[in-house]
C-alpha positions as CSV (number, residue, x, y, z in Angstrom):
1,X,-70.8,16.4,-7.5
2,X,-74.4,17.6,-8.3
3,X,-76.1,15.2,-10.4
4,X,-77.5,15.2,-14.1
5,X,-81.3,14.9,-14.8
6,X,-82.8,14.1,-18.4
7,X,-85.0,17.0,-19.3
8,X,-88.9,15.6,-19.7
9,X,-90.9,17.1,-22.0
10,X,-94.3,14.4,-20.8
11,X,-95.4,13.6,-17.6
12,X,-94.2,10.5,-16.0
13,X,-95.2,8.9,-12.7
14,X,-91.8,8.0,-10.4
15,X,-88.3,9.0,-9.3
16,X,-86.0,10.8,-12.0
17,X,-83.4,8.6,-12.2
18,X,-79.3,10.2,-12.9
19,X,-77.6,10.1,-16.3
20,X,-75.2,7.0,-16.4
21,X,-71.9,8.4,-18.3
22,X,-73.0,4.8,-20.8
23,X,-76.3,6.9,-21.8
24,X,-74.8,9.9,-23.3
25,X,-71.3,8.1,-24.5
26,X,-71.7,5.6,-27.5
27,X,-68.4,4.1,-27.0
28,X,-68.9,3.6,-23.2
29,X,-72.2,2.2,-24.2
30,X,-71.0,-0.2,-26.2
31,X,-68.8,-1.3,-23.6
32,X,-71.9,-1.9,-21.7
33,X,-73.6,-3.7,-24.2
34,X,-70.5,-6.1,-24.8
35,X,-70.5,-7.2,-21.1
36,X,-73.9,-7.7,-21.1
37,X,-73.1,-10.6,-24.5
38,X,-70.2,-11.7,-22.5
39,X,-71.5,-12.1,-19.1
40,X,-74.7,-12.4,-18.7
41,X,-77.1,-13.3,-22.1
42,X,-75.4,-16.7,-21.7
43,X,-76.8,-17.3,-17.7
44,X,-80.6,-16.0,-19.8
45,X,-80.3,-18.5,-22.4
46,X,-79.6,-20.6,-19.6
47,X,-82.4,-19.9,-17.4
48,X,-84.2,-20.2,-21.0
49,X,-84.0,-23.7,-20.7
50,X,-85.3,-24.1,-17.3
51,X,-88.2,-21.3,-17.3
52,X,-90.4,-19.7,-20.0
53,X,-89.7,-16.0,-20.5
54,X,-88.6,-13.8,-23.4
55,X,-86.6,-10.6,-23.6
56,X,-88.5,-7.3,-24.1
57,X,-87.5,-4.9,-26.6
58,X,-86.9,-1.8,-24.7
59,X,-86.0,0.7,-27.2
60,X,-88.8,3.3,-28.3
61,X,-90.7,5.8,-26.2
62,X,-92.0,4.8,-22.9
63,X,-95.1,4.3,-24.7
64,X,-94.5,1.7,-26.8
65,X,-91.9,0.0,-24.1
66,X,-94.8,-0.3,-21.6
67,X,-97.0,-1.7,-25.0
68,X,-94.6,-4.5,-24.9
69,X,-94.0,-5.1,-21.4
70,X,-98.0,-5.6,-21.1
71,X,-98.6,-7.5,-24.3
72,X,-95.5,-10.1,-22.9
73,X,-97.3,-10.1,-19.3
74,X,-100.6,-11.5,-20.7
75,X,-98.6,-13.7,-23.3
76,X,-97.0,-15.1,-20.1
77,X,-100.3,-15.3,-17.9
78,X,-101.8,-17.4,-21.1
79,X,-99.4,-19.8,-20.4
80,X,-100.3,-20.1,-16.6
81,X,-102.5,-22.5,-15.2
82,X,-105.9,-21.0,-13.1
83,X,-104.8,-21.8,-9.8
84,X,-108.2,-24.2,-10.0
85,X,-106.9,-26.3,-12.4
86,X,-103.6,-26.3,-10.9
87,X,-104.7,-27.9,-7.4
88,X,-106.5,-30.4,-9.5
89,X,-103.6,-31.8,-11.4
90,X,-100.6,-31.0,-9.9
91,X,-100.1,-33.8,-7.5
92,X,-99.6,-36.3,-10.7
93,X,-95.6,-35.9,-11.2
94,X,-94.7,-34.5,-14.7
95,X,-92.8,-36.9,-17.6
96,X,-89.3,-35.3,-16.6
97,X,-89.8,-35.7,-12.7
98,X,-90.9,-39.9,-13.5
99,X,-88.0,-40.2,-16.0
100,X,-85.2,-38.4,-13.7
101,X,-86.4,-41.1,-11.2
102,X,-86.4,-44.4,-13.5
103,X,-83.0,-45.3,-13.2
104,X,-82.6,-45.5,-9.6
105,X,-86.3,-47.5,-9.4
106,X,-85.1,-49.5,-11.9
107,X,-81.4,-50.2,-9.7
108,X,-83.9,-51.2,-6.5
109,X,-85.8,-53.2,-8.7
110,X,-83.2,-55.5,-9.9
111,X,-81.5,-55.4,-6.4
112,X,-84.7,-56.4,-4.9
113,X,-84.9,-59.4,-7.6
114,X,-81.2,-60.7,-6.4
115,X,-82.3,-60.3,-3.1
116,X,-85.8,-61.8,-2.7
117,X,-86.3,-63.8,-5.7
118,X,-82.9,-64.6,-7.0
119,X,-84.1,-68.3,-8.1
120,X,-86.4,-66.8,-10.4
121,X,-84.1,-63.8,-11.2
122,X,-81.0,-65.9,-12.7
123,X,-83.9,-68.4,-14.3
124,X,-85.1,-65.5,-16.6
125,X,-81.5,-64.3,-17.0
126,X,-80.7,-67.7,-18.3
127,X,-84.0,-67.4,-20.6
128,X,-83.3,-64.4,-22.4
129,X,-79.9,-65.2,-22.8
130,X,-80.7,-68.7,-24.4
131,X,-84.5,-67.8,-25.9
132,X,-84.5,-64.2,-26.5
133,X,-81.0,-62.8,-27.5
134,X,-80.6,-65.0,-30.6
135,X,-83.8,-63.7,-31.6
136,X,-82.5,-60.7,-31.3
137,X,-79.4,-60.9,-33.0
138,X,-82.1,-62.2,-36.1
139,X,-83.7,-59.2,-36.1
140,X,-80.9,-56.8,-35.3
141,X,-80.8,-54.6,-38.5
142,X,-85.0,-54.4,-37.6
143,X,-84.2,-53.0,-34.7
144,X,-87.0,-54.8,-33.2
145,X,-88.2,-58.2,-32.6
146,X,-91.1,-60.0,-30.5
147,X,-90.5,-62.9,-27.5
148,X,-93.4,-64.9,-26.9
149,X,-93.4,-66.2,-23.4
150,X,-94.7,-70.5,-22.5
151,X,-97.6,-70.7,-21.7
152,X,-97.0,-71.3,-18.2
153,X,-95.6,-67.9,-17.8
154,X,-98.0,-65.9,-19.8
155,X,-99.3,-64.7,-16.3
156,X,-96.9,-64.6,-14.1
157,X,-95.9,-60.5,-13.7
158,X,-92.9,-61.0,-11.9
159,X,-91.3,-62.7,-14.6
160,X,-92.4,-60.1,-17.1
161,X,-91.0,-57.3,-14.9
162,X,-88.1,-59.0,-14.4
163,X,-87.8,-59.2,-18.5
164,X,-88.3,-56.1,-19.2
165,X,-86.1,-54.3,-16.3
166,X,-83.1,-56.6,-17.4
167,X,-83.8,-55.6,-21.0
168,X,-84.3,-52.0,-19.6
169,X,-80.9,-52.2,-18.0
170,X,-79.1,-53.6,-20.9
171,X,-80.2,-50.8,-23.2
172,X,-83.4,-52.4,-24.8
173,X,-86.7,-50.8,-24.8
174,X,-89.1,-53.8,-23.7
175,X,-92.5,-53.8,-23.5
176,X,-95.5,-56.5,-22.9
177,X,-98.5,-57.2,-24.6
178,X,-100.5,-58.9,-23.3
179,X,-103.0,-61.5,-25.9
180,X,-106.3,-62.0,-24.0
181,X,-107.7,-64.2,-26.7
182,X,-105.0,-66.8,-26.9
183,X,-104.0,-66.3,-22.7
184,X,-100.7,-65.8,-24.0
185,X,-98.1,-63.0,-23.5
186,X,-95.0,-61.8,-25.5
187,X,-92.1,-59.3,-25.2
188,X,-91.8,-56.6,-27.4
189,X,-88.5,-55.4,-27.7
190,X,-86.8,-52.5,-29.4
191,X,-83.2,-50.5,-30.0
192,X,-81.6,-48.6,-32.2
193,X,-81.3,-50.5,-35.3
194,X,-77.7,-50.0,-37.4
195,X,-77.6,-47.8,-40.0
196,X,-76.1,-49.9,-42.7
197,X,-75.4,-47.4,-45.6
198,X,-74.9,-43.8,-45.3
């Protein structure tokens, strides 16, 4: 069959495109639009969450469609990076690419502890389940309390890895801070505290 061209009443640069039967019928365009909700504006909102980009509004003349195509392409290029800067930075990982990793450093960790240092591994166990989980049950509407470590393990690392990757694994939030003046260290350890009323 011969094909259907819009009439143009301004010059335009391109190929004249046929008339879709969903252009000139409003009940087959709605059709159209209704497959679009259904099938694919929930894959965009998808692809929303992984990469930056907005929908353009494409009704209007092709005046004010190509306004907003440009005004979203420099809005977009804004949020771009000079390639300069880019090679600069980019080799430092970003916060989500550290955190998807933690929990399977974490798992060598510990399995490294059993394996290489497991006299010291069930000794600081044993300590933070004698020393440092009554003081948190103390403190457990806080949600927070501080372990101060003897002063004959205020500088030993290991120990205060192992601490905090056991408290890590257990659900705690652990932390050390280190006290300079008084060559001491302590724990700092936080959860969720329990909401008591509503």
């Amino acid at each position: 069959t011969a094909s259907t061209t819009i009439p143009c009443a301004f010059s335009l640069t391109g190929v004249k495109q046929d008339i879709r039967p969903t252009d000139m019928d409003p009940a087959l365009a709605a059709k159209r639009y209704k497959s679009f909700e259904d099938q694919t504006l929930d894959a965009l909102e998808y692809l929303g969450e992984l990469f930056i980009y907005n929908l353009i509004n494409a009704q209007g003349s092709y005046a004010k469609v190509e306004e907003n195509i440009i005004k979203e392409m420099e809005y977009q290029s804004s949020l771009e990076l000079n390639p300069e800067t880019h090679d600069i930075i980019h080799e430092l990982p970003r916060a989500d690419e550290i955190i998807q990793h933690a929990r399977q450093n974490l798992v060598r960790r510990l399995d490294g502890y059993a394996k290489d240092h497991e006299a010291m591994f069930v000794s600081v166990t044993s300590e933070l389940e004698n020393d440092c989980y009554p003081l948190i049950a103390q403190n457990v509407i806080g949600g927070r309390c501080e372990y101060v470590f003897n002063e004959a393990d205020a500088s030993n690392e290991l120990k205060h890895q192992m601490a905090m990757d056991i408290l890590s694994d257990r659900g705690f939030q652990a932390s050390i801070s280190p006290n300079h003046a008084t060559s001491s260290a302590s724990l700092q350890i936080e959860w969720d505290a329990p909401k008591i009323r509503s």
